[in-house]
PDB file of N, CA, C and O in Angstrom, chain B, residues numbered from 101:
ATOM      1  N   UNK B 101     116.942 119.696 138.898  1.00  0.00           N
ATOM      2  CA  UNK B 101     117.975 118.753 138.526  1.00  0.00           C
ATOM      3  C   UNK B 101     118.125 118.773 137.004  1.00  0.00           C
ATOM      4  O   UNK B 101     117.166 118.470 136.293  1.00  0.00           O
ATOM      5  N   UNK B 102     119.619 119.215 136.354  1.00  0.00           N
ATOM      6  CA  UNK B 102     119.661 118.891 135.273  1.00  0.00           C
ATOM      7  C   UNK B 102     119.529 117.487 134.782  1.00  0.00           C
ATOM      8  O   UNK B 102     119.566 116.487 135.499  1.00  0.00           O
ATOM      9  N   UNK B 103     119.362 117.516 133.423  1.00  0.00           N
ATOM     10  CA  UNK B 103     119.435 115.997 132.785  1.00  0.00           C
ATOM     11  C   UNK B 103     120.802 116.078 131.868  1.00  0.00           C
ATOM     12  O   UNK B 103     121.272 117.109 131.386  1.00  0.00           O
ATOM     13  N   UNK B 104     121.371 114.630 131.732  1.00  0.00           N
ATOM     14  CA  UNK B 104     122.884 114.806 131.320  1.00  0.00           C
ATOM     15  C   UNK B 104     122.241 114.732 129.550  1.00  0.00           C
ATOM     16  O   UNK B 104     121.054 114.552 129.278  1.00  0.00           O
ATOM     17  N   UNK B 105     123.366 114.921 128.515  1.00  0.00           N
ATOM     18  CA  UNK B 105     123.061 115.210 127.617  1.00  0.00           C
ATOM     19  C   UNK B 105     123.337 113.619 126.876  1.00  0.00           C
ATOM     20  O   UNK B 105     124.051 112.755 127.386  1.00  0.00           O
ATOM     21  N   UNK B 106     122.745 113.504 125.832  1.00  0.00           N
ATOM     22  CA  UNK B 106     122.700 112.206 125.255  1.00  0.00           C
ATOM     23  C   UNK B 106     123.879 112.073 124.373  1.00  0.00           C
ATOM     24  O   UNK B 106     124.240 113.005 123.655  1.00  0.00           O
ATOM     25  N   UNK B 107     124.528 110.859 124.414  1.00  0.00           N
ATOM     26  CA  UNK B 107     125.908 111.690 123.589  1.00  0.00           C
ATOM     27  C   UNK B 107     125.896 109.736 122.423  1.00  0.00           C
ATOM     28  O   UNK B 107     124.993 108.900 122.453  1.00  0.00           O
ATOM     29  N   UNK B 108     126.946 109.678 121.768  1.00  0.00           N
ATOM     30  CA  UNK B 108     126.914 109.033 119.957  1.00  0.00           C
ATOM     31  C   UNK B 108     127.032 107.580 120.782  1.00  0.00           C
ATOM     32  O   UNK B 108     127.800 107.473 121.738  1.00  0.00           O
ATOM     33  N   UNK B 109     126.560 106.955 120.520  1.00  0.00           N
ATOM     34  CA  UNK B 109     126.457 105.563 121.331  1.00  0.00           C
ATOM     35  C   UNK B 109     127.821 104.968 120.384  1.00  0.00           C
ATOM     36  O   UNK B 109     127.958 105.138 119.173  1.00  0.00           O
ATOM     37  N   UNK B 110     128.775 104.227 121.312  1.00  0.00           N
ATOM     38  CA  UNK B 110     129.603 103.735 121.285  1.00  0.00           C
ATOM     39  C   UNK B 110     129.600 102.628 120.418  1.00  0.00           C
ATOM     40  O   UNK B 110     128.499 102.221 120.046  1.00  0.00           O
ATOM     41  N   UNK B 111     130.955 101.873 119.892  1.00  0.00           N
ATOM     42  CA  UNK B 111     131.413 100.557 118.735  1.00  0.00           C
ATOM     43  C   UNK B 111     130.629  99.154 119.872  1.00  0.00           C
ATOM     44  O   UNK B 111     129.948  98.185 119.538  1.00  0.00           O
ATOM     45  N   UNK B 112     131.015  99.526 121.009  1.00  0.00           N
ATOM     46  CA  UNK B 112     130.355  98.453 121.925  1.00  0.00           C
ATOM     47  C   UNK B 112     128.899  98.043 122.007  1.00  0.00           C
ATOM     48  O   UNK B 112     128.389  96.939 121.815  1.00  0.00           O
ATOM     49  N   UNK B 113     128.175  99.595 122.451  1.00  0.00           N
ATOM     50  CA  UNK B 113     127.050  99.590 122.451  1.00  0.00           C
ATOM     51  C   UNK B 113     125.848  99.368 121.023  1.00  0.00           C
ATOM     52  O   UNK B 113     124.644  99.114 121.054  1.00  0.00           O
ATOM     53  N   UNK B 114     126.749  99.581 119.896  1.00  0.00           N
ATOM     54  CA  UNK B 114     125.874  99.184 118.392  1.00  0.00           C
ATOM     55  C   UNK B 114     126.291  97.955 118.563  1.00  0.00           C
ATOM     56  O   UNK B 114     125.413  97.375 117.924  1.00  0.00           O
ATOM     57  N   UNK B 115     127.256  96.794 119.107  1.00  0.00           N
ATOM     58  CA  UNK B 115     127.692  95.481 118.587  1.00  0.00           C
ATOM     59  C   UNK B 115     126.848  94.944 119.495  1.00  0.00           C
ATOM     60  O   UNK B 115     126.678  93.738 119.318  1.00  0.00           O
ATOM     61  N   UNK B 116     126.041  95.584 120.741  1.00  0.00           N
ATOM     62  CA  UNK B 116     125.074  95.390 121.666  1.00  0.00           C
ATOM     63  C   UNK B 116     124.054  95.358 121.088  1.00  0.00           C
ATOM     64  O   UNK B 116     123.554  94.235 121.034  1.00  0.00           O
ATOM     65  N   UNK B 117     123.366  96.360 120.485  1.00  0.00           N
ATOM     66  CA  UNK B 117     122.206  96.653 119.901  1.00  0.00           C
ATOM     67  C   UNK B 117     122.282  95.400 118.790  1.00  0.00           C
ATOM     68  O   UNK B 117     121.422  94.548 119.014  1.00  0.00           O
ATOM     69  N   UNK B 118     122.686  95.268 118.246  1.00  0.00           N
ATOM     70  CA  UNK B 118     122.499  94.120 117.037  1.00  0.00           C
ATOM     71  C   UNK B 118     122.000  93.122 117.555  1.00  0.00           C
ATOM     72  O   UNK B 118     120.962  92.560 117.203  1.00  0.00           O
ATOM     73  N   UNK B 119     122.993  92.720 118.779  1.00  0.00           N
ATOM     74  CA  UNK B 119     123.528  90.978 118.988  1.00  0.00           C
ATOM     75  C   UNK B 119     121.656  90.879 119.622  1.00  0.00           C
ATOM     76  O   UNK B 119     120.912  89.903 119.532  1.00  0.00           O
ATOM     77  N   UNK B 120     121.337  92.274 120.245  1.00  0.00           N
ATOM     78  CA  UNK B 120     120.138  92.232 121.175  1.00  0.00           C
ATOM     79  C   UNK B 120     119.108  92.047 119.817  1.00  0.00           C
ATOM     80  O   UNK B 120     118.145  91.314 120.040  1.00  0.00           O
ATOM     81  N   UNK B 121     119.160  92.398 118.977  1.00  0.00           N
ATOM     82  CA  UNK B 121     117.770  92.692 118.327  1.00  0.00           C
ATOM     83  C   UNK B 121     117.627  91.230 117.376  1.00  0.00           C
ATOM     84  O   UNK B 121     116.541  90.865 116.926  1.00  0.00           O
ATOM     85  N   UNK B 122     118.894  90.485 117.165  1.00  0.00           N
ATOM     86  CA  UNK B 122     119.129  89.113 116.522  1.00  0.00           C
ATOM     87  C   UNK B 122     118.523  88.104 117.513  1.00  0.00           C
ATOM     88  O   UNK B 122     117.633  87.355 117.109  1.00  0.00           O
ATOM     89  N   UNK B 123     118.950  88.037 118.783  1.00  0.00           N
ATOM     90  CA  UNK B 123     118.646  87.548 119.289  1.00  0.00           C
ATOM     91  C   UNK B 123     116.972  87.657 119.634  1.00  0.00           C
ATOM     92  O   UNK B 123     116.545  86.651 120.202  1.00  0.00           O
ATOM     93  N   UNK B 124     116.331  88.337 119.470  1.00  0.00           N
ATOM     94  CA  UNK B 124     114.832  88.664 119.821  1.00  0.00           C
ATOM     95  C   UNK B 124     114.591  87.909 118.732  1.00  0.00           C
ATOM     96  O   UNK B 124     113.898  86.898 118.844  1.00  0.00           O
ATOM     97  N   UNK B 125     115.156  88.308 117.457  1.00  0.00           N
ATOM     98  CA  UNK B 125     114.568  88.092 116.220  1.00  0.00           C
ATOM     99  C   UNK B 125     114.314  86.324 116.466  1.00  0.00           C
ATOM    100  O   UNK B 125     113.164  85.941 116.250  1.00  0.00           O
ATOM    101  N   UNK B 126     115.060  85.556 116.784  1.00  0.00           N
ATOM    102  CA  UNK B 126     115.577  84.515 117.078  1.00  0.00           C
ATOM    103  C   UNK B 126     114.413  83.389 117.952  1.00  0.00           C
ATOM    104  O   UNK B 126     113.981  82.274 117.662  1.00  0.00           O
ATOM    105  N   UNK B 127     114.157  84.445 119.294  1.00  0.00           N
ATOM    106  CA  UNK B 127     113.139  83.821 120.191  1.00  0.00           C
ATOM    107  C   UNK B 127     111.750  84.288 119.808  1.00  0.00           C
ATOM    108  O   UNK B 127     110.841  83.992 120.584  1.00  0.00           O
ATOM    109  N   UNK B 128     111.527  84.826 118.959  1.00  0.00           N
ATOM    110  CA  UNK B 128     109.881  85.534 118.161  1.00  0.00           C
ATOM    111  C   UNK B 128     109.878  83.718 117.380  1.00  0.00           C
ATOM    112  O   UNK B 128     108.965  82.903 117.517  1.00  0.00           O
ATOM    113  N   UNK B 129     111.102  83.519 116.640  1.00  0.00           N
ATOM    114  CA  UNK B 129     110.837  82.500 115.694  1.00  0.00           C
ATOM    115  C   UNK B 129     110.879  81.082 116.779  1.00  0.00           C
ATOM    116  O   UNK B 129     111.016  79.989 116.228  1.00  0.00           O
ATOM    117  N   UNK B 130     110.796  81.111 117.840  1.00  0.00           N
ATOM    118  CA  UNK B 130     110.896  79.969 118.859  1.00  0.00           C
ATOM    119  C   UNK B 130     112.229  79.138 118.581  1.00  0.00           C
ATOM    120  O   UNK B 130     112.276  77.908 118.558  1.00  0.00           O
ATOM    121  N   UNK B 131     113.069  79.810 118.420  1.00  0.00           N
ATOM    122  CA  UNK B 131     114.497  79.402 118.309  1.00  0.00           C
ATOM    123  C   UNK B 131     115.177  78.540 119.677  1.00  0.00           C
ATOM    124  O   UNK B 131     115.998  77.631 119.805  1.00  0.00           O
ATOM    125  N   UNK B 132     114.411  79.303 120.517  1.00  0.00           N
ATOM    126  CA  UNK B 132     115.184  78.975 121.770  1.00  0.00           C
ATOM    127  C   UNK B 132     114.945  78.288 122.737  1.00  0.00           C
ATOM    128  O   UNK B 132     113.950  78.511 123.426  1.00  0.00           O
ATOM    129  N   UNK B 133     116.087  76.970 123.097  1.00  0.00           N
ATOM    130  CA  UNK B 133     115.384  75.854 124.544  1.00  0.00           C
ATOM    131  C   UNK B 133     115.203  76.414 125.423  1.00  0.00           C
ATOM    132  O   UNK B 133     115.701  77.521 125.627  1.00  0.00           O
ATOM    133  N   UNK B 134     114.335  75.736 126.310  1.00  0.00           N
ATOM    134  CA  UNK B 134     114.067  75.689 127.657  1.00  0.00           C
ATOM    135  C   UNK B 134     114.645  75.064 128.236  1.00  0.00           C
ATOM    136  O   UNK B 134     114.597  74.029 127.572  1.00  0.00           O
ATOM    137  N   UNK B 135     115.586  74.732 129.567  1.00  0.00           N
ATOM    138  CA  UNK B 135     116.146  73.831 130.092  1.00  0.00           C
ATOM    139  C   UNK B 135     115.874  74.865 131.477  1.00  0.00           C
ATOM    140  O   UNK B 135     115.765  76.091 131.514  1.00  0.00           O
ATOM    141  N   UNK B 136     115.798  73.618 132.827  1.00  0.00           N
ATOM    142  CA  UNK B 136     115.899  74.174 134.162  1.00  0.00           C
ATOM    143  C   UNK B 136     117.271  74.402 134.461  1.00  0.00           C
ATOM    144  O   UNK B 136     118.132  73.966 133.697  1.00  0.00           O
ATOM    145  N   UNK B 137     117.648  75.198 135.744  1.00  0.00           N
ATOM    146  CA  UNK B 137     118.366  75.811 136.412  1.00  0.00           C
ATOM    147  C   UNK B 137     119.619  74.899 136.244  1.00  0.00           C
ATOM    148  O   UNK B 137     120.574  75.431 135.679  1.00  0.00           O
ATOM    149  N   UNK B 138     119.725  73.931 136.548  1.00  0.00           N
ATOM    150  CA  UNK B 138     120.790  72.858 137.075  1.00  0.00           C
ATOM    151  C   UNK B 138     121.242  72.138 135.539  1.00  0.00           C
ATOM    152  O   UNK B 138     122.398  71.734 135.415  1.00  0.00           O
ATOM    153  N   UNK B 139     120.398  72.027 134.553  1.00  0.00           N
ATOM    154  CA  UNK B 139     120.595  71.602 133.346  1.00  0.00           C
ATOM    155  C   UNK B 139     121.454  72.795 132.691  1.00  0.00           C
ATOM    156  O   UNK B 139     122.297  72.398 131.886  1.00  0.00           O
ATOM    157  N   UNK B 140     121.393  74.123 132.883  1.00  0.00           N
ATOM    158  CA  UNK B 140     122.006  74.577 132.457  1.00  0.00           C
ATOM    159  C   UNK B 140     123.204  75.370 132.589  1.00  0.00           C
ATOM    160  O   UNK B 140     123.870  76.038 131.798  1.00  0.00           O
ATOM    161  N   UNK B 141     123.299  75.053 134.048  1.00  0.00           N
ATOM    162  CA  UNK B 141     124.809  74.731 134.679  1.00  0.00           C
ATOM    163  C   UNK B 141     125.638  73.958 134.044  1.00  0.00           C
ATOM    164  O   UNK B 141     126.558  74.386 133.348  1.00  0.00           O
ATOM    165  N   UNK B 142     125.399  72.850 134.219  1.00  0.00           N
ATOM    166  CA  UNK B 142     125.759  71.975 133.549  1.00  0.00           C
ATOM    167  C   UNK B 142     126.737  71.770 132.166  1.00  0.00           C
ATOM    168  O   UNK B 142     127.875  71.350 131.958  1.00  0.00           O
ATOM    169  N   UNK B 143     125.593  72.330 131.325  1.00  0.00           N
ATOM    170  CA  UNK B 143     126.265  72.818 130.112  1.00  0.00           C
ATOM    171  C   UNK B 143     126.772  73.926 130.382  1.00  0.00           C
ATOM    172  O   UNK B 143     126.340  73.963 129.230  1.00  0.00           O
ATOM    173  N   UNK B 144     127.222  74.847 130.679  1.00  0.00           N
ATOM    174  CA  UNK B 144     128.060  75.661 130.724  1.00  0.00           C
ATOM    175  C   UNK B 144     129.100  75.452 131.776  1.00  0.00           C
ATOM    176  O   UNK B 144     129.690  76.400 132.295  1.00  0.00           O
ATOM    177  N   UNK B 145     129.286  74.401 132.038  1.00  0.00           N
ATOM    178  CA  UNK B 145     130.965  73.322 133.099  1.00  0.00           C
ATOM    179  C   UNK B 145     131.467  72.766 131.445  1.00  0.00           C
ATOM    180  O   UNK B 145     132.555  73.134 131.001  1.00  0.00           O
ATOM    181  N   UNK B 146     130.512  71.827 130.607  1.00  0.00           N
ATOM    182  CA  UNK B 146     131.251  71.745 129.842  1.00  0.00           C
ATOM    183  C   UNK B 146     132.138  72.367 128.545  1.00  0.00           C
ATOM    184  O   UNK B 146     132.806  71.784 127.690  1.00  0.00           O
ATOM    185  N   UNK B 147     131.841  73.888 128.777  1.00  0.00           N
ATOM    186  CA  UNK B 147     132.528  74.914 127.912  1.00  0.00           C
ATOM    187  C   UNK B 147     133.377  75.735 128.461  1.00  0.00           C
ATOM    188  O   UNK B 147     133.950  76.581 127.775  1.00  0.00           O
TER     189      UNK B 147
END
């Protein structure tokens, strides 16, 4: 089985890579709540 060839990662996929590596950066510094399942439904009805 060939393997496909690796080709220039896309405007999408670098605006991916960032948002991903900010965001890590983000939850390392304990940036980020905890809320259960239904709490965070919730907030996202009101947006």
């Amino acid at each position: 089985m060939k393997t496909k060839k690796q080709t220039k990662p896309t405007k999408d996929d670098l605006i991916f890579y960032k948002r991903t590596e900010e965001a890590w950066k983000r939850y390392e510094k304990g940036e980020f709540i905890r809320m259960d399942a239904k709490k965070f439904l919730k907030m996202l009805k009101k947006l």
